[in-house]
N, C-alpha and C positions, 0 to 999 in steps of 0.2 A: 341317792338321787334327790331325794328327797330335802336333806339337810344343803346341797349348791343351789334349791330352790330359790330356801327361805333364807340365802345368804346373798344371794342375785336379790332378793324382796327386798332384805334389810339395806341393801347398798343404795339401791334407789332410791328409797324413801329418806335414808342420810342426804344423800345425794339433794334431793329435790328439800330437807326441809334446810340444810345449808344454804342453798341458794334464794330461797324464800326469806331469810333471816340478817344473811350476812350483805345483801344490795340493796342498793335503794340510796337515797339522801339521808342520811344521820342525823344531815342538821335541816331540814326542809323545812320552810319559812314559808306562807301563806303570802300573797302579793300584796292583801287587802292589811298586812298584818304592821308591815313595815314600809319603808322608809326606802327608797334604793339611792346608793350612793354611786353617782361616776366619778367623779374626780374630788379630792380635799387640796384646798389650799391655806397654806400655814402662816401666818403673818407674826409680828410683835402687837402684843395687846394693846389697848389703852388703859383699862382698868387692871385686868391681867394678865400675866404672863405671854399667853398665845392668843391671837385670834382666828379661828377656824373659818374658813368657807367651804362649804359643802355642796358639788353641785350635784342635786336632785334629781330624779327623773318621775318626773308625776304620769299616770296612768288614765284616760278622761275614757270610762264607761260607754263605746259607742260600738257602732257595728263596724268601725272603720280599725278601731282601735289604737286612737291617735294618743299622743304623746308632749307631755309639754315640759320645760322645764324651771326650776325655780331652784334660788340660791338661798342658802339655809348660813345665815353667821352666829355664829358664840366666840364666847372668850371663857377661858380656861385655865388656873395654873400649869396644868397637865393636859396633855393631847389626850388621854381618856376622859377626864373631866369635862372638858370642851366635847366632845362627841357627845359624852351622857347629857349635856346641860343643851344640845341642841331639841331633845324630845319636847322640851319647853315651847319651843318656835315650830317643829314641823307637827307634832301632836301623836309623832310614831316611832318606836326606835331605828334608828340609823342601821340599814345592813350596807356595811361595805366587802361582800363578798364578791361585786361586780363590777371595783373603783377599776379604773385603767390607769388613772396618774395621779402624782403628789407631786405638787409645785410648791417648794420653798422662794420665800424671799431672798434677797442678799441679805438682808440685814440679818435675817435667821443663820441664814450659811456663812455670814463670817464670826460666829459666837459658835460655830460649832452643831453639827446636823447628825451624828452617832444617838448622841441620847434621845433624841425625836424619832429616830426611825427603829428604835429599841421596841416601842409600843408595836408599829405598824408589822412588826415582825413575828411579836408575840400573840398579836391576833390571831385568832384558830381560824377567821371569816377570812381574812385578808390574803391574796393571791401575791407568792414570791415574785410571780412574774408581771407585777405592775409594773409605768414607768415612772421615773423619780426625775423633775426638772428644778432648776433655779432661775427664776425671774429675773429679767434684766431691766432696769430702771425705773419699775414700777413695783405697787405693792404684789402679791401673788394675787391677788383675788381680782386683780385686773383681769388676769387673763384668761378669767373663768366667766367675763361679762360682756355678753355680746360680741363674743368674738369672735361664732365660729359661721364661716361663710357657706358651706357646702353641708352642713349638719346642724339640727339641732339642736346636738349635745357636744359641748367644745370640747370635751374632752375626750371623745370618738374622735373629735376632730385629727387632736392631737396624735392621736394613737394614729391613723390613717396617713395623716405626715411622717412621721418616722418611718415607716414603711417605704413611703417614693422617695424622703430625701436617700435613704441607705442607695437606692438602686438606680434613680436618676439623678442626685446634686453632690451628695456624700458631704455635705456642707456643716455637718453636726456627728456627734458620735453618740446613742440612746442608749439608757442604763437603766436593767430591770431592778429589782428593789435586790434581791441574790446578790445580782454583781456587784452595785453598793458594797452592801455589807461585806460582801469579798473583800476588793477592793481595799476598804478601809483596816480589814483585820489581817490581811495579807501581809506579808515580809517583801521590799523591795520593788513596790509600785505605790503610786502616787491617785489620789481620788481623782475622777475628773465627771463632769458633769453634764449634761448639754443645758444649752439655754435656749429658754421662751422669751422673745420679745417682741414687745405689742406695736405695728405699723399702720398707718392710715393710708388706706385705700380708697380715692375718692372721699367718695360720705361715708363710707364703711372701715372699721378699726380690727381687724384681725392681728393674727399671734407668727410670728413667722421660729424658725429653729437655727438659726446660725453660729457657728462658735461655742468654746465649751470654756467653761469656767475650771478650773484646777485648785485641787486643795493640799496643803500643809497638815498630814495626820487627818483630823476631820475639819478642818477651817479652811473656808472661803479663802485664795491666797491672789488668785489672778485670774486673766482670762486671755485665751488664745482666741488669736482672728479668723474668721470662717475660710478667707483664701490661706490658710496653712492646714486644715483639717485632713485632708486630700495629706501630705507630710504624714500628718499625725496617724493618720488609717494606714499606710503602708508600713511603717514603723511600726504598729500593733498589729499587722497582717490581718487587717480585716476593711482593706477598699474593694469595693465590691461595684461599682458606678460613677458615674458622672462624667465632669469632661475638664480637660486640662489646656489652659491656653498660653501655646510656646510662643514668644515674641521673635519673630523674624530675625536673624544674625544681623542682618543689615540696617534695620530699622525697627527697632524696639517697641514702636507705636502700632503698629500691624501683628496677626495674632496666627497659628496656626492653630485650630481646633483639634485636637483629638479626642474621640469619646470613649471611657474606657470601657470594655468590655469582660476584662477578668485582669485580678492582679492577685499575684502571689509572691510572699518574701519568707525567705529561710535565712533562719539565724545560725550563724558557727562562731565560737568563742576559740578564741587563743589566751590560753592563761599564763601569769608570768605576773612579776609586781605592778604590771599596767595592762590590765586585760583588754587585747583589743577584741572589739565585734565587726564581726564582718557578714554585711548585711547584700542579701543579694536577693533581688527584684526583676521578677517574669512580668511584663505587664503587657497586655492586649488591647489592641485599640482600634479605630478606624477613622477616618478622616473626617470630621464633621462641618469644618470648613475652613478654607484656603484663598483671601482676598488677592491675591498674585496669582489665580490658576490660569487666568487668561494671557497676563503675560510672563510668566516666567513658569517651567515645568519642574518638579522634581521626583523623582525616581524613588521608588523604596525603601532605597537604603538611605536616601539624604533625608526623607522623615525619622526613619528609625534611628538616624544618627544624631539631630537635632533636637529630638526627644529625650534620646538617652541623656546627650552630653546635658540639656536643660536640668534633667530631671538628676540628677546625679547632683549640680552643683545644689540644686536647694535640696536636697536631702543632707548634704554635708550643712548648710547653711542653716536648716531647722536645727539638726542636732546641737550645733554648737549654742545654737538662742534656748534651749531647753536646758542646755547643760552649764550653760555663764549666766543667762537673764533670768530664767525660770527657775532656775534649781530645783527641780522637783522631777523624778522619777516618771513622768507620765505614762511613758513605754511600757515600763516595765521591765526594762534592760535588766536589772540587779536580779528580780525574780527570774528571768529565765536562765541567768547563770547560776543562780541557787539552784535549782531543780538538778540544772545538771553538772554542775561543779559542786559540789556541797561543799567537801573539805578543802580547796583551795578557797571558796566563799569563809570560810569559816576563821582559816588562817586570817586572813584582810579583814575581818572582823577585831580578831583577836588580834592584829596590830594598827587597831585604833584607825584604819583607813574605811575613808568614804566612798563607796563604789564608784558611784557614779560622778564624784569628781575625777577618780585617775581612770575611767574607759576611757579607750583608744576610740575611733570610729569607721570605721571604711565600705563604701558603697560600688557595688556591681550591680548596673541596672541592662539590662536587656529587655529590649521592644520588639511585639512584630505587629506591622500596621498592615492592616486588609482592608480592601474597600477605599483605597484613595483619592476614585471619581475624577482622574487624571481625565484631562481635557488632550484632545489629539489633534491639529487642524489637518 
């Protein structure tokens, strides 16, 4: 009895100094001590290599506990150099354990964006799950200035946009720093990016997210237009929002609104020396608006069928501009027949053929529209 006492004693106090030793922060940073980073932006030097922007999050001692922010620039041959060599200008070391995003230039992502994000990965501080953008027509460090209209910190900002365009515009496609690197090391998909680009609003100059730039291995190669995005997310089975506007049979100028509500596409391969894919799309929607409802009526199925046939013919229409103009894997088509063809993947390897030149294509789309706010007289 005596000996299950003192073996209940010994488990507990294991117990309790295990959990005493093995929790907590490992790396736990003092606020007063550091530096907090939200968002870095990557530009081409003038003197050096890289020029860094680092936007700041300053802390101001009150009972309110407000918050300000300041932009921190160095230039660096190395993205660790440039970070060390900013202690210089803020007076603290840089903790970017709590960056949300990394905005490349173009001019950085067409030389090539693999060996820059080699660092941000290897950081122990650094969260996989940042987001990674490229700047559209301006340096990166534009879009870190005065830009953010509803926040602060523009790169809260940023992060907060991702969120609503996924679920209300689908106008862009967001890529955490993981999928990057996937992405780029992956067999059979192509990089793709989103874009920040910076608009004037009034007197005020904010950052909007439209369209995704696409890369060659790791180089900047082109960029897809925000009305194809919508294509591009059912193609990667990941549209999740927004709304689709079908142009009238009769008159092309008049629009019928669908908003989507859920969409799902399953992929089936037929193999053979031209493997076709055959792509088939559930998608839910409801009527968001209909400039003909007062004079002309239609019926369920004449939505659900002007939908489809709409959306059918530009799925067929992206694919072939992806597969003649783009040349570049952005789907991912070749990766999902690897996974699951390997050894006919394998063969088309080994007889020096290009996937995704000889894929086949074919689209089955099915709609069901609810909520059509049909007018009755």
């Amino acid at each position: 009895m005596g000996k299950q006492i003192w073996k209940k004693m010994f488990l507990i106090v294991f117990i309790i100094s295990i959990g005493l030793t093995m929790s907590g922060c490992w790396d736990y940073q003092e606020i007063n001590n550091v530096t907090n980073v939200a968002g870095i932006a990557l530009d081409k030097g003038e003197e050096k290599k890289f020029k860094l922007t680092f936007e700041t999050i300053v802390f101001k001692p009150s009972a309110d506990f407000n918050i300000s922010v300041k932009l921190v620039e160095t230039e660096g041959d190395t993205i660790f150099e440039g970070i060390r060599n900013a202690v210089a200008v803020a007076g603290k070391r840089l903790y970017i354990g709590h960056c949300k995003a990394i905005i490349f230039s173009e001019e950085i992502a067409k030389e090539g964006i693999k060996e820059h994000l080699d660092f941000f990965v290897r950081d122990h501080d650094l969260r996989m799950t940042l987001l990674v953008f490229v700047a559209k027509g301006v340096e990166a460090r534009e879009t870190l200035k005065d830009t953010a209209l509803n926040h602060q910190i523009a790169s809260y900002e940023l992060e907060r946009l991702v969120r609503n365009d996924e679920k209300y515009s689908s106008l862009s496609n967001h890529k955490l720093l993981f999928e990057v690197m996937r992405e780029i090391l992956d067999e059979g998909i192509s990089l793709t990016l989103p874009v920040v680009e910076i608009k004037q609003i009034e007197e005020n100059k904010t950052f909007t997210m439209e369209g995704i730039f696409y890369f060659e291995n790791d180089k900047l190669a082109g960029f897809i237009e925000p009305e194809e995005i919508k294509f591009y997310l059912i193609l990667k089975g990941k549209l999740k929002g927004g709304i689709i506007n079908v142009p009238l049979e009769d008159n092309p100028n008049q629009f019928i609104v669908y908003e989507i509500q859920g969409c799902q596409t399953d992929f089936e391969f037929k193999t053979g020396n031209n493997p076709l894919l055959i792509t088939k799309v559930s998608i839910k929607t409801s009527i968001g608006s209909n400039p003909v409802i007062l004079s002309r009526q239609f019926s369920v199925q004449d939505y659900q069928r002007m939908l489809e046939t709409w959306l059918n013919q530009e799925l067929v229409r992206f694919f072939a501009k992806i597969k003649n103009q783009v040349k570049c894997d952005v789907c991912g088509f070749e990766k999902r027949f690897f996974q699951k063809y390997y050894q006919e993947w394998l063969k088309l390897s080994e007889d020096n053929k290009d996937f995704f030149e000889i894929l086949e294509f074919q689209v089955k789309v099915k709609s069901e529209v609810n909520h059509t706010g049909t007018v009755k007289p």
